[in-house]
Each structure stands twice: as structure tokens, then as C-alpha cells.
NUFIKOL-498901 format. One line per 5 residues: number of its first residue (from 1); their letters; for each residue x, y, z of N, C-alpha, C. Coordinates in steps of 0.05 Angstrom, whole numbers, plus 5000, padded with zeros to 4 digits. Example, Ala and Ser with C-alpha at 12.3 -4.5 7.8 and 13.67 -1.06 7.14 Angstrom:
REM residues 2
1	as	5264:4886:5156:5246:4910:5156:5264:4934:5156; 5257:4955:5142:5273:4979:5143:5258:5001:5157
***
This chain:
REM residues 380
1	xxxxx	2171:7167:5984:2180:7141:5995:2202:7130:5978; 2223:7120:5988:2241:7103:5972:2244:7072:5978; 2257:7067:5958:2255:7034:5962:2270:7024:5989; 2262:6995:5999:2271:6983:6020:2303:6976:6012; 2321:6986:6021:2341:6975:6010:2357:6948:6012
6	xxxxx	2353:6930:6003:2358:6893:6013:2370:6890:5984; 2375:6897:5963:2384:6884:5932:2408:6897:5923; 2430:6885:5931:2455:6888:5910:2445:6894:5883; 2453:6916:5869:2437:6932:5846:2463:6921:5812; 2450:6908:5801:2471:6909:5780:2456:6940:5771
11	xxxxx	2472:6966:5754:2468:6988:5742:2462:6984:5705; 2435:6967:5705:2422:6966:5687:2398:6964:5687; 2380:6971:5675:2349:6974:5671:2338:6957:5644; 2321:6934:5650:2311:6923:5622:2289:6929:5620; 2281:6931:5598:2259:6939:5572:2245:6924:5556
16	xxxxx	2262:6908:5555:2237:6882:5534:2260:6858:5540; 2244:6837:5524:2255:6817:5526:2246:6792:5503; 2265:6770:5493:2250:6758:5478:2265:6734:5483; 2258:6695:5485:2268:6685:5485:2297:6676:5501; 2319:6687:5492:2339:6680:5508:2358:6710:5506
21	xxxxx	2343:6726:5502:2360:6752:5492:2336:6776:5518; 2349:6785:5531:2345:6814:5540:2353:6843:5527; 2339:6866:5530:2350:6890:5532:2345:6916:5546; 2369:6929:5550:2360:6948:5567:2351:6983:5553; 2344:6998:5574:2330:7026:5568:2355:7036:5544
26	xxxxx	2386:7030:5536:2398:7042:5518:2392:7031:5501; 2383:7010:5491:2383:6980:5470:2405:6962:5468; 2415:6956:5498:2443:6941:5484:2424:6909:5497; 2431:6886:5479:2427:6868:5476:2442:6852:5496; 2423:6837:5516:2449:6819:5527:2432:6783:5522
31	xxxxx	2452:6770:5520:2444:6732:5521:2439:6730:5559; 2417:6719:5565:2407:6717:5593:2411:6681:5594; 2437:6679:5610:2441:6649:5619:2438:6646:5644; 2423:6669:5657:2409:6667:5687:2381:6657:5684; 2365:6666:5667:2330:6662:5664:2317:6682:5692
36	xxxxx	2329:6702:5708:2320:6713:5720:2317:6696:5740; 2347:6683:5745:2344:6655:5768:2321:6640:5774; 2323:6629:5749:2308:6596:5742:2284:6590:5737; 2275:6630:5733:2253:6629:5728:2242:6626:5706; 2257:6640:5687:2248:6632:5656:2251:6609:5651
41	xxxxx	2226:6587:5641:2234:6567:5640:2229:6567:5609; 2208:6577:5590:2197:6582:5565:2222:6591:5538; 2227:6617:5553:2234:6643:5546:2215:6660:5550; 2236:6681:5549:2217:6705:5555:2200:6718:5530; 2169:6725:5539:2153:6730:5528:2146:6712:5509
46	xxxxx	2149:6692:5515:2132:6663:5502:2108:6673:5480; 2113:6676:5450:2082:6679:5445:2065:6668:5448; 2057:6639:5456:2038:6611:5464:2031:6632:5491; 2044:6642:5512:2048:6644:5537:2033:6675:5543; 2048:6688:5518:2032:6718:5528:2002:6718:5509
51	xxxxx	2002:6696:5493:1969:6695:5482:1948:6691:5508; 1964:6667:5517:1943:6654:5532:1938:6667:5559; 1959:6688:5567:1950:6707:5590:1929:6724:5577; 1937:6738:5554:1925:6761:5543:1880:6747:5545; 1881:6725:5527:1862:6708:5523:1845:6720:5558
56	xxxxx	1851:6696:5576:1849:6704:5600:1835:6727:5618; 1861:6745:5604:1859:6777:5626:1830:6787:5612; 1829:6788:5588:1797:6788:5576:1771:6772:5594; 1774:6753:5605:1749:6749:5619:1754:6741:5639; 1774:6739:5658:1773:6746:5682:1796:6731:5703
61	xxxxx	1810:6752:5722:1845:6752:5727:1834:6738:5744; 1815:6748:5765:1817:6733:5798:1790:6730:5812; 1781:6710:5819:1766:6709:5844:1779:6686:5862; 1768:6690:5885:1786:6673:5909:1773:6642:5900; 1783:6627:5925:1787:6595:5925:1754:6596:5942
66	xxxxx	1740:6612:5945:1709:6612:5949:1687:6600:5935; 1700:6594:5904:1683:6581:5879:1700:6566:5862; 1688:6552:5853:1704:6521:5824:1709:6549:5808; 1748:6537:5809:1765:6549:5784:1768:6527:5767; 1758:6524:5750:1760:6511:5726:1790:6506:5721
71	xxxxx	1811:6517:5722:1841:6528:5710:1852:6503:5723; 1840:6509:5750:1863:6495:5770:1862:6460:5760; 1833:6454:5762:1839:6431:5744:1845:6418:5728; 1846:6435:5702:1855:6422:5684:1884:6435:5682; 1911:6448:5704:1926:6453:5708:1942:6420:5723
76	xxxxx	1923:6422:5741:1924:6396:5757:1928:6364:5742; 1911:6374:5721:1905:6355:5700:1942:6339:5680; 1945:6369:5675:1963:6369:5655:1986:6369:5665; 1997:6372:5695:2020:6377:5713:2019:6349:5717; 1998:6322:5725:2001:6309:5736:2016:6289:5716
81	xxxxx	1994:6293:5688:2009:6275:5659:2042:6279:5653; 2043:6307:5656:2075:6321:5645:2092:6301:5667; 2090:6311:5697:2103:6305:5715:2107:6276:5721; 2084:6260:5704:2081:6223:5715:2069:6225:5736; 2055:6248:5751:2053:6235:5774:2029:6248:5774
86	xxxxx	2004:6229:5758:1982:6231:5759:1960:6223:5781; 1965:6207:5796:1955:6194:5822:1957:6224:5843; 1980:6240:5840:1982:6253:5869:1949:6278:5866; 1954:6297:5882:1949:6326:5897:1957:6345:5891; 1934:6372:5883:1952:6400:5875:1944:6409:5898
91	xxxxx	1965:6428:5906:1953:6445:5921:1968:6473:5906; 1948:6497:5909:1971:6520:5894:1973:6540:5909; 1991:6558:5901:1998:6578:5920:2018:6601:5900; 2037:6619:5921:2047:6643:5894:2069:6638:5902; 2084:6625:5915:2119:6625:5909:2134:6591:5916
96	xxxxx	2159:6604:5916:2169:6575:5927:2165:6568:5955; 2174:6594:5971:2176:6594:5999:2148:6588:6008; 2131:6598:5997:2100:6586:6008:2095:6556:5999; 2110:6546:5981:2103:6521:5972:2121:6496:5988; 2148:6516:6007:2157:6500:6023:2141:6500:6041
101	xxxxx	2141:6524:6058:2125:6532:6083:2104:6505:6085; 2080:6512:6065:2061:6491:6061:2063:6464:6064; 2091:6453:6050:2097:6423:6049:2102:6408:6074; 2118:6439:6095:2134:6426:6114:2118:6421:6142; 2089:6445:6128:2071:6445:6150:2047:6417:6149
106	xxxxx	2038:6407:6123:2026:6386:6114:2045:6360:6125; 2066:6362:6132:2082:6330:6128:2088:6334:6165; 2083:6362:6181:2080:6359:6204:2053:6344:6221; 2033:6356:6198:2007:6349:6208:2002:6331:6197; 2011:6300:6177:1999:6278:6171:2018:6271:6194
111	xxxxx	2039:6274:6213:2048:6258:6230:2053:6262:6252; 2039:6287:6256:2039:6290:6281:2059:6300:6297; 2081:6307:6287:2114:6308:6294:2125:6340:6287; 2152:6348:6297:2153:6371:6291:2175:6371:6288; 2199:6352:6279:2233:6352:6270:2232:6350:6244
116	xxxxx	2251:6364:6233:2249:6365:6198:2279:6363:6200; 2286:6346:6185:2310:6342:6166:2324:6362:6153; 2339:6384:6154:2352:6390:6132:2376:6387:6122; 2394:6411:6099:2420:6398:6096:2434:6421:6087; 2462:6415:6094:2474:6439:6094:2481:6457:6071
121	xxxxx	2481:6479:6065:2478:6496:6041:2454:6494:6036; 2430:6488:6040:2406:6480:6033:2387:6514:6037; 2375:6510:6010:2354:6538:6017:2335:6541:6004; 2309:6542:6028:2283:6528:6023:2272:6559:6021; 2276:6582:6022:2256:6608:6028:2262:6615:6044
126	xxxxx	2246:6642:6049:2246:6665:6065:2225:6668:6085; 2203:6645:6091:2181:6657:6111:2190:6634:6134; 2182:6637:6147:2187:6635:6175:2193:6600:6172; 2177:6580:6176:2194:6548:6173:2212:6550:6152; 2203:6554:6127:2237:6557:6107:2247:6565:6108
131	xxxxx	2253:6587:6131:2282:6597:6126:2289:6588:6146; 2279:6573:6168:2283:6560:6186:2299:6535:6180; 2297:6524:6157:2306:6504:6148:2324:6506:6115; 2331:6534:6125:2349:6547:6105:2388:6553:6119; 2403:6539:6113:2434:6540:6112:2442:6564:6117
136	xxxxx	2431:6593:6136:2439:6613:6122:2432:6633:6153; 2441:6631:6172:2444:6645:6204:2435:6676:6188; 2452:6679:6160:2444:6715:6168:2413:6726:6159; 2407:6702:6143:2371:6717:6135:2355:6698:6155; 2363:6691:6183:2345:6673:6199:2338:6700:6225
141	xxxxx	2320:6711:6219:2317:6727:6253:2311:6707:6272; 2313:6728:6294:2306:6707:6326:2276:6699:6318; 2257:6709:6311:2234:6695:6312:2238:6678:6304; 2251:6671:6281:2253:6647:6263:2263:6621:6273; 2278:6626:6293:2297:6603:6296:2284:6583:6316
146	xxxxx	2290:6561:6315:2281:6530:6322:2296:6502:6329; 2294:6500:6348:2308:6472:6352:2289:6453:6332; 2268:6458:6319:2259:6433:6303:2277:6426:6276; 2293:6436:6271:2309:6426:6249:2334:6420:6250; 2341:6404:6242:2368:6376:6248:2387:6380:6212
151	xxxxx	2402:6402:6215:2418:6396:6191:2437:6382:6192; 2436:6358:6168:2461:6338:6168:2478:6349:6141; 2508:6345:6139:2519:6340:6116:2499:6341:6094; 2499:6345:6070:2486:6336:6044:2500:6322:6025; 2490:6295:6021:2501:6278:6009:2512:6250:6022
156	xxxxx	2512:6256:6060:2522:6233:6073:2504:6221:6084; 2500:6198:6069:2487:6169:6077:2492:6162:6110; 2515:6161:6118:2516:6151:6147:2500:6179:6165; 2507:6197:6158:2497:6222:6178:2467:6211:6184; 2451:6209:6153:2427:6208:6147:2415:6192:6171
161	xxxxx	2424:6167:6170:2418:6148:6181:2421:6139:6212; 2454:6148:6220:2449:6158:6254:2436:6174:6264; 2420:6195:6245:2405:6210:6264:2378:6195:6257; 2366:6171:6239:2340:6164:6243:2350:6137:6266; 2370:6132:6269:2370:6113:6289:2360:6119:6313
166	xxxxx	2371:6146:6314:2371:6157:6340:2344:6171:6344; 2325:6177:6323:2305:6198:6340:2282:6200:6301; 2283:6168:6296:2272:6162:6272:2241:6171:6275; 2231:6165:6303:2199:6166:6309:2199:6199:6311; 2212:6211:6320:2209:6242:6322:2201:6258:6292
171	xxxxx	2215:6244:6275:2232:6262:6246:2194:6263:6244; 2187:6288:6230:2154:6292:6211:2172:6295:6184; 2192:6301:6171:2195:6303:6136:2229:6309:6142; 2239:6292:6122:2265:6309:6110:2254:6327:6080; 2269:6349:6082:2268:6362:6059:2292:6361:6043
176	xxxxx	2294:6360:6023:2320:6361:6005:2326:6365:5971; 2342:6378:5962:2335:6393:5933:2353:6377:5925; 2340:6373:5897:2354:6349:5884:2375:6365:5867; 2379:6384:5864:2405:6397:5858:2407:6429:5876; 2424:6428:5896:2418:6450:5907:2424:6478:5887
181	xxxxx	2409:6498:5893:2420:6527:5874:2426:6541:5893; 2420:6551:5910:2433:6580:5925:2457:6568:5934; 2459:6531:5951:2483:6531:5959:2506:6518:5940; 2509:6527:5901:2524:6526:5883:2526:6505:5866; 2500:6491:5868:2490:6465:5837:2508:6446:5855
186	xxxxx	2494:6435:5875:2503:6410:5879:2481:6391:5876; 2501:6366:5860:2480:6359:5860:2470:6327:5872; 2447:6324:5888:2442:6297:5902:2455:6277:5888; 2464:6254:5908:2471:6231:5887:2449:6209:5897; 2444:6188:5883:2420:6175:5871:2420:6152:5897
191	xxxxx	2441:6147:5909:2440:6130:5929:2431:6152:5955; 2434:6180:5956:2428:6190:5983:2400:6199:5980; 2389:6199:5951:2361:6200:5949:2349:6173:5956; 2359:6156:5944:2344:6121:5956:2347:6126:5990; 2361:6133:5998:2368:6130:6031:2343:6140:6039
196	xxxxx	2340:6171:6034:2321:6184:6044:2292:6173:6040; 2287:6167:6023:2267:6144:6013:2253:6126:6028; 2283:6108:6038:2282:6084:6055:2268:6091:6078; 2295:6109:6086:2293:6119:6125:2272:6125:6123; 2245:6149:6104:2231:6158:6114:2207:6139:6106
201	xxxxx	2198:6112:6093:2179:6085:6099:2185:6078:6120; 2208:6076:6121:2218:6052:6148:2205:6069:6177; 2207:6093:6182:2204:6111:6205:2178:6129:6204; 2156:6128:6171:2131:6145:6175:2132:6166:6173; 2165:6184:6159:2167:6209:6159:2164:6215:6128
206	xxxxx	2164:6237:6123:2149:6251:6098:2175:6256:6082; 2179:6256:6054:2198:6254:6040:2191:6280:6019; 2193:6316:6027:2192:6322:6013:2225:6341:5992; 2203:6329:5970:2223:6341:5944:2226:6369:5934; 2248:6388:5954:2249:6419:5937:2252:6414:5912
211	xxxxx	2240:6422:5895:2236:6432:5859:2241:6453:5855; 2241:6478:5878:2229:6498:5866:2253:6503:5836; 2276:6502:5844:2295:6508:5823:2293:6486:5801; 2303:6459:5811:2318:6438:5801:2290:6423:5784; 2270:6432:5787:2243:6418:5776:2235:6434:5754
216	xxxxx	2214:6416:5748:2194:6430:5710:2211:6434:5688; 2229:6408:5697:2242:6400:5669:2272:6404:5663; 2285:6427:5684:2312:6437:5680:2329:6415:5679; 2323:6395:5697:2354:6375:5704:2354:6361:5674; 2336:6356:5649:2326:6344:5640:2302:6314:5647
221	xxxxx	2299:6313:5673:2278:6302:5675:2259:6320:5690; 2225:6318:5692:2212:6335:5703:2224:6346:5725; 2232:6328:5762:2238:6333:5771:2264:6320:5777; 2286:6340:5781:2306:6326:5787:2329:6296:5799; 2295:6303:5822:2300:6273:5845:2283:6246:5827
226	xxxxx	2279:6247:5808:2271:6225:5791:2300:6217:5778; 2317:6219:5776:2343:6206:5781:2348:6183:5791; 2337:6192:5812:2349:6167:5836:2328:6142:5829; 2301:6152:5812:2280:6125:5811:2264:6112:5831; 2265:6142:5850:2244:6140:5871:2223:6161:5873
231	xxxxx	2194:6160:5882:2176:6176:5888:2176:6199:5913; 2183:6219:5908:2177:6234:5932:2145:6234:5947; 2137:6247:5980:2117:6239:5980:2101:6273:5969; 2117:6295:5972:2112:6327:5970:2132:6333:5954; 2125:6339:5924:2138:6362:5916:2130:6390:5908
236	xxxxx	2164:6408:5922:2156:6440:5918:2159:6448:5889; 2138:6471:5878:2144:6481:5860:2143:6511:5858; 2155:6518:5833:2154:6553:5832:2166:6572:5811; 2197:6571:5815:2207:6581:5790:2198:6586:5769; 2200:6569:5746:2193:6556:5726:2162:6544:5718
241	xxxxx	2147:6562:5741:2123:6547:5733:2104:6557:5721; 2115:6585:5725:2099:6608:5708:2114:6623:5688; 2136:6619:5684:2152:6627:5667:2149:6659:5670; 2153:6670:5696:2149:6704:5704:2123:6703:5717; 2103:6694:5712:2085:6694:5729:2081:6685:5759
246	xxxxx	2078:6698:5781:2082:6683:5801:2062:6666:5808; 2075:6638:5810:2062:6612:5825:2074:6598:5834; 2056:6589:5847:2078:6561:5860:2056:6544:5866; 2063:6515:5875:2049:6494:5885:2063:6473:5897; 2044:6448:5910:2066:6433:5916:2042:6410:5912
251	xxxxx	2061:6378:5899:2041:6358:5884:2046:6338:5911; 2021:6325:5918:2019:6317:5941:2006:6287:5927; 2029:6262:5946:2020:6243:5941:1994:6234:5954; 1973:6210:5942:1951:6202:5951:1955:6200:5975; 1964:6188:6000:1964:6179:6017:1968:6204:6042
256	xxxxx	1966:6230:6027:1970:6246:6048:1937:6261:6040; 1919:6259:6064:1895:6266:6054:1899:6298:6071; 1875:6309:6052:1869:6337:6054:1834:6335:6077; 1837:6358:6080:1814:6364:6107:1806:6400:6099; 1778:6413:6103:1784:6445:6100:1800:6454:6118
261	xxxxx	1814:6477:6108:1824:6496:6127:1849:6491:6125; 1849:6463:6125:1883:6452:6129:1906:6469:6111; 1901:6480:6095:1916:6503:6076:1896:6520:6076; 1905:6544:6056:1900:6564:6038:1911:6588:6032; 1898:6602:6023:1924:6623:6002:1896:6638:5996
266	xxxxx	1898:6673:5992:1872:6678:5974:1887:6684:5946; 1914:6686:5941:1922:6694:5916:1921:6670:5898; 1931:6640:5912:1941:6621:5894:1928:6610:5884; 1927:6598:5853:1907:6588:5838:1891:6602:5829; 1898:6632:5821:1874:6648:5816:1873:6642:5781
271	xxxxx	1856:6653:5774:1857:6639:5737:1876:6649:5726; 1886:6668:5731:1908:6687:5703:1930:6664:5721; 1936:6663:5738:1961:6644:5750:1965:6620:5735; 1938:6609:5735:1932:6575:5722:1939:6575:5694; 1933:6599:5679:1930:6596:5655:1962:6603:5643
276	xxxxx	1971:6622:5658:2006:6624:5649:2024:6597:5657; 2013:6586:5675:2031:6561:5681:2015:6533:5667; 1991:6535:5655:1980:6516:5637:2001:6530:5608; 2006:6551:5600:2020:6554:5573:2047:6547:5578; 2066:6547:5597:2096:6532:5602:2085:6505:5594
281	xxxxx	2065:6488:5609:2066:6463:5607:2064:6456:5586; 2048:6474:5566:2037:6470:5534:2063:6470:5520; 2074:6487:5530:2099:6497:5507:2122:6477:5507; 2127:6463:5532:2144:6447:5545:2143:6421:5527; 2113:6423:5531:2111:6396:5515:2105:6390:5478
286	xxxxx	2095:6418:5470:2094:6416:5448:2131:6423:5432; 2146:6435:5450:2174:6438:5439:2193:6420:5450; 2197:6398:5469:2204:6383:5475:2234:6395:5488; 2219:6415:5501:2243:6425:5516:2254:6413:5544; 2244:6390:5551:2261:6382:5577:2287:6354:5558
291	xxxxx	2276:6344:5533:2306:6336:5529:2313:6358:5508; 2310:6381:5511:2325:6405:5501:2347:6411:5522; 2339:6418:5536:2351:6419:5564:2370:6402:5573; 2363:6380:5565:2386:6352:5573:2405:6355:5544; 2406:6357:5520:2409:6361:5498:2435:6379:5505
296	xxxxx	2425:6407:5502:2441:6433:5509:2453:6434:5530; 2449:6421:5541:2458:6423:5590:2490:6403:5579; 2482:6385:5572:2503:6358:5562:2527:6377:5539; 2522:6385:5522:2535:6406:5511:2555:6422:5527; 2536:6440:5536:2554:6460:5558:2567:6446:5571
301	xxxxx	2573:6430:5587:2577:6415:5612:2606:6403:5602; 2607:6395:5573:2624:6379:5567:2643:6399:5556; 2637:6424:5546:2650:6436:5538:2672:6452:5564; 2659:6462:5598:2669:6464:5604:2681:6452:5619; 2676:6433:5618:2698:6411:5624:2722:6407:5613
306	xxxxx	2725:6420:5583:2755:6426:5571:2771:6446:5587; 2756:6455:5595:2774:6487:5608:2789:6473:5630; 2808:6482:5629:2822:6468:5652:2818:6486:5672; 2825:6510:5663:2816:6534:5684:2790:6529:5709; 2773:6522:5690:2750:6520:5711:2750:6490:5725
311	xxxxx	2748:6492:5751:2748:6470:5770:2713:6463:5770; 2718:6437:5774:2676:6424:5785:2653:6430:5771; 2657:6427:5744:2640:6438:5734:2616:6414:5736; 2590:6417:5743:2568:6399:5748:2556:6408:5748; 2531:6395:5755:2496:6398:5742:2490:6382:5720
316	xxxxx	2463:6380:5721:2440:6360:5709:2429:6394:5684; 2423:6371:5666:2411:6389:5645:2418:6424:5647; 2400:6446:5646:2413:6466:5631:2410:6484:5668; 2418:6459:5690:2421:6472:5716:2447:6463:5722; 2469:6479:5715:2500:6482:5711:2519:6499:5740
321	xxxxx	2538:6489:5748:2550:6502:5763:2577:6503:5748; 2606:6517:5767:2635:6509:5759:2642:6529:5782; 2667:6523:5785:2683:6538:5804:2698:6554:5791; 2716:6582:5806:2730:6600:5783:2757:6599:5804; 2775:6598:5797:2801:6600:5813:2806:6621:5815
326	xxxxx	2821:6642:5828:2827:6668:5849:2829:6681:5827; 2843:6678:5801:2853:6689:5783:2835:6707:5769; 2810:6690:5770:2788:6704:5755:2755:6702:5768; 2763:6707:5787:2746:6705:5807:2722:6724:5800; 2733:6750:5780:2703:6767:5771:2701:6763:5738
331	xxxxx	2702:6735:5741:2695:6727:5706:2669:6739:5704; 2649:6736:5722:2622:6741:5721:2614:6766:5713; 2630:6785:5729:2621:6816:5729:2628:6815:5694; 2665:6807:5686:2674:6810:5667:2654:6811:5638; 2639:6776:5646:2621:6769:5619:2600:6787:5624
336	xxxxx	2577:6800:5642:2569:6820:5644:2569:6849:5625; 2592:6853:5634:2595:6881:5626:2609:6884:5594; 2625:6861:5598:2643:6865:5566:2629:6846:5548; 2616:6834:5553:2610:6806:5536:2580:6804:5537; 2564:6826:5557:2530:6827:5559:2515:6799:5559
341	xxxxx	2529:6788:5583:2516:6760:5577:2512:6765:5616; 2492:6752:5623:2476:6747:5653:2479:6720:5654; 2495:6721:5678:2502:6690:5693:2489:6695:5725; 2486:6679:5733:2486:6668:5766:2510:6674:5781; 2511:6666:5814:2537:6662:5825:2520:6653:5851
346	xxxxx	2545:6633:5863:2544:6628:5887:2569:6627:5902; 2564:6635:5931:2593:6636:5946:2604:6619:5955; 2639:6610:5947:2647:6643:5944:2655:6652:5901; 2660:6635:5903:2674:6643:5866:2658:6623:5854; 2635:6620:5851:2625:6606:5831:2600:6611:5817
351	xxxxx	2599:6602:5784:2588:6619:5764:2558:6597:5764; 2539:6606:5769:2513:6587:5766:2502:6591:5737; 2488:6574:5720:2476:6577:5699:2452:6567:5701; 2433:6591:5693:2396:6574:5697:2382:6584:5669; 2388:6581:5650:2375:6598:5623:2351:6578:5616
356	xxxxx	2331:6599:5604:2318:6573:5585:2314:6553:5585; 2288:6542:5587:2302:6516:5573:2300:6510:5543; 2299:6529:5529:2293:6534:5490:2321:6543:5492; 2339:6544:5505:2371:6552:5497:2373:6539:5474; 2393:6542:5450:2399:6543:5428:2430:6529:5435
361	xxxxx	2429:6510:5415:2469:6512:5422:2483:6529:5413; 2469:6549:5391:2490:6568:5381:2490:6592:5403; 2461:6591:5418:2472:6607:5443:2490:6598:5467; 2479:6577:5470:2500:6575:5489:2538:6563:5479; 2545:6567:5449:2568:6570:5437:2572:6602:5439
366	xxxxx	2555:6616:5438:2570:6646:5439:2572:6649:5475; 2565:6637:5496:2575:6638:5519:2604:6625:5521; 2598:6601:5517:2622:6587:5520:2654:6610:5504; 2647:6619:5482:2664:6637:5462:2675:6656:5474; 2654:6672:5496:2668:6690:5518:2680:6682:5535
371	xxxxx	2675:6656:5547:2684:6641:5567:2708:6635:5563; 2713:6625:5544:2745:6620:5532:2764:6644:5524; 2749:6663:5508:2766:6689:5511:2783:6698:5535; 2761:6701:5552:2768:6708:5585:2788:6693:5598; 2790:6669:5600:2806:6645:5613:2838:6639:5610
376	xxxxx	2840:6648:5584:2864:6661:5579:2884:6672:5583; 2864:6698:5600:2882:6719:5615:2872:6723:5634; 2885:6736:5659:2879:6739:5679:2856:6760:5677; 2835:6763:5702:2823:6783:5698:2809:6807:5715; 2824:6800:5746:2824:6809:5766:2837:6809:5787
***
């Protein structure tokens, strides 16, 4: 049997990993300012992180949501303190796309309604409502597709708002990422998060917050859309929540009550899951890595902001975008291959950064060092 073929292949193989440094089957060393898109949120191979799996896998990886997991609560416990938002709802699950799926299906059924809000470049997943409500015609098959979703602009207040004038009682949730990643680190501004806020009290619709990227600390605040200094009513999680381990969840405010049946999952919440995403939270907080993140993100940001070369450089904490002009349009491959450093990209020419959040400034000074080398001269 051979593999499904769906993955543009970079021609390297890794082998271990530690912190903010990868390597592959030859031993060449590369600096990882991807995190394995957004997923490392720790570093890799956390010792706090691979104790407390190891601990774990010793007395026991999985039984279903059939009996009290201990994990999940005091997961629940410690997500709600980290996050501020101790009042809400866990619900858990294994990715992002199920933690949208889930949100968008919970904020249909507290209202009864079946229009969802989305926004353009926006991308919620791959199962059938999120990618439904994903910016992106070529991963949407015909099953998938739906007149229930209304994409407006992202970022325009008036769009927002003529379409709740017009069909406000219909809307069941806007969805919206408070820094988009697949469609190139944009990022919400604080008045189109208050809007969404408004419109959706004023009209009974559900306000949920994609995290999966922009959340668990990257922007430097837990979740991104805490910027704006408003409460979402659902937020998605995932990336970053297991630091490689797959999970996801989504934190559900009081006022959206639960019923059986109304979810479930037999993978999510299983104990080895709880307990790798209870050691991010541990580590998060015992190393004070979300204003690490704001710390180091503020750093980078300002630095490439000198480059004149690079156009738009933005993002919140150590979730970074920039644009590359025609000239050097494969800076990326360039720092790759000559410089063994892993970046992001989004289309068409632009370099994403999701590392760590334990980045180092002297690591992210030996990026910036290649960055400037390169910029210099043309390079493609």
C-alpha cells in the first residue's frame, strides 16, 4: 500500500527534537519558527510534558466518556483559571476541525437556526460544516457545500451589520479567528470584535471564537479575541493544546446548557490526552510563557519592521506574518535549505511565523540574521 497522496513533501525526515531546535535522519540541526504550525506551543519534547505522559501511559492511556475521567476535570479546572474563564464549559474532543464542527453545531441547536456568519480567507477545518465555513472552493466537495453560510469581508463593520439588519433573526453564530492563519496573520481589529459582540446580544446569535491557532497564549493574551475586552460565547481549541498531542476542545459559556447525546467523541478526553494538555498548561504557567510570547513576538515584529524590503509585517505576540516582494518571493525555501530554519507561508508570497512560545531572543536574533543576509540580494 502507498501513501494517499494530498502533502506537498518538503525532502527531509526528522528524528528528534528539543525545544526550539529540530533534527533530521543526517543530523543537521534546523531552528523551527513554524512549531509544526502552531502546534508546538511548549517546545518540543517538554521534559515537564514527556514526564507527565510517560507518568500516565503507566496506568492507563484510554477508556471512553462511559465512566468519571478524573483528568478532564481537573483539566477543566486549570484551563478555566489560565483562560479567566472559569464560569464557562469543557467540552473535549481531538482536533480543531472537530472543535469547530462541535461549536457550530451547539450554537445551531441553542437557537434553533441554521445561518452562520463567516469571513473571507477564513479557515475553520476540514469536516463537513468547517470547511463549509472555510474561504477555500478547492477543499469544499459538493457534499459539503451550503447556502447556510454568509461570508462577509473580514474586518468590515458595515458588511457585518447590513447583513444582521437584514436577516439578524436567521443568523445561529458568527464564527471568527481573532488572528486569521491559513488566510496570512490577519489580524481582527478590536472594534470589529465589539461589533460582533453587539450584533450577536442584540439578535440571540452565538459568538463563536476560532482559537484553534491564535489561542493558549500565542497572541500574548490566552485568547486572542480578549483584545477587543469582550467575552466570546464558544471558544475553539487545538493546536497548542497538547503541544503534539492531539486535542482539542471548545470552552462553552454558562448560558449555553448541555443535554446527553447532544455531543460526543469516543477518542476525546481520554486520560493520556488530559494529562499532555494539563502539562502545556503547567509549563505555561510555571514559565510565564504567554508574556514570553508577547515579550519575543514585540521583538521580532519591530525588528522586521526595519526591513524595508518586507511589506505588512503584523501579528500579535509570537503569531507573526510579512509580505515578500516578487524579488524574493522564495526567501522561505531559501532560509530552509541554506539557513535550516522552518517558517510558515501563506498565499501568495507570504512568510508565517508560529514557534514556541519558550522562543529565546537569541533565537529568534539568529532568524532575523538570516533574514537580513537574504534581503540584500535578490534571490529568485
Amino acid at each position: 500500500m502507498k501513501l494517499f497522496d494530498v502533502y506537498p513533501l518538503n525532502n527531509i525526515t526528522i528524528t528528534s527534537a528539543k525545544g526550539a531546535r529540530v533534527w533530521d535522519d543526517k543530523g543537521q540541526m534546523y531552528l523551527d519558527m513554524y512549531g509544526g504550525h502552531a502546534v508546538i506551543s511548549i517546545g518540543h519534547t517538554h521534559p515537564h510534558w514527556v514526564e507527565r505522559i510517560e507518568e500516565q501511559l503507566e496506568k492507563i492511556a484510554f477508556y471512553s466518556n462511559s465512566v468519571v475521567i478524573p483528568q478532564q476535570k481537573e483539566l477543566a479546572d486549570l484551563l478555566g483559571r489560565v483562560s479567566g474563564k472559569e464560569n464557562y464549559q469543557l467540552f473535549l474532543c481531538n482536533s480543531g476541525a472537530e472543535a469547530n464542527e462541535n461549536a457550530l453545531k451547539l450554537a445551531s441547536f441553542h437557537t434553533g437556526r441554521r445561518k452562520i456568519i463567516a469571513f473571507k480567507k477564513a479557515f475553520h477545518g476540514r469536516t463537513s460544516l468547517a470547511v463549509a465555513a472555510t474561504d477555500n472552493p478547492a477543499i469544499v466537495a459538493p457534499v459539503n457545500q451550503t447556502d447556510a453560510v454568509i461570508f462577509l469581508p473580514f474586518n468590515d463593520v458595515d458588511a457585518l451589520r447590513a447583513v444582521f439588519n437584514a436577516q439578524g433573526k436567521d443568523i445561529a453564530a458568527v464564527i471568527v479567528e481573532g488572528i486569521q492563519g491559513v488566510g496570512g496573520i490577519n489580524v481582527a481589529s478590536d472594534e470589529f470584535l465589539q461589533t460582533i459582540r453587539e450584533l450577536c446580544d442584540a439578535n440571540g446569535s452565538v459568538y463563536i471564537a476560532d482559537s484553534i491557532q491564535c489561542g493558549y497564549g500565542r497572541s500574548g493574551k490566552f485568547y486572542s479575541h480578549d483584545f477587543a475586552g469582550v467575552n466570546a460565547d464558544i471558544y475553539s481549541m487545538a493546536k497548542g493544546m497538547g503541544n503534539g498531542f492531539p486535542i482539542g476542545a471548545i470552552s462553552i459559556a454558562p448560558h449555553l446548557h448541555p443535554k446527553h447525546g447532544m455531543l460526543g467523541t469516543t477518542f476525546g478526553g481520554n486520560q493520556l490526552a488530559c494529562v499532555a494538555a494539563l502539562a502545556v498548561l503547567e509549563v505555561i504557567e510555571k514559565e510565564g510563557l504567554i508574556a514570553n510570547a508577547e515579550k519575543v513576538g514585540t521583538h521580532l515584529i519591530n525588528a522586521l519592521k526595519e526591513m524595508p524590503e518586507l511589506k505588512n509585517v503584523r501579528g500579535r505576540g509570537l503569531m507573526i506574518g510579512f509580505d515578500l516582494p516578487d524579488s524574493h518571493k522564495e526567501l522561505r525555501k531559501v532560509l530552509l535549505n541554506d539557513h535550516f530554519i522552518f517558517t510558515g507561508e501563506a498565499k501568495p508570497n507570504v512568510i508565517r511565523l508560529l514557534p514556541s512560545l519558550g522562543l529565546t531572543e537569541t533565537e529568534a536574533d539568529e532568524f532575523l540574521s538570516a533574514v537580513r543576509k537574504e534581503i540584500l540580494v535578490p534571490v529568485g
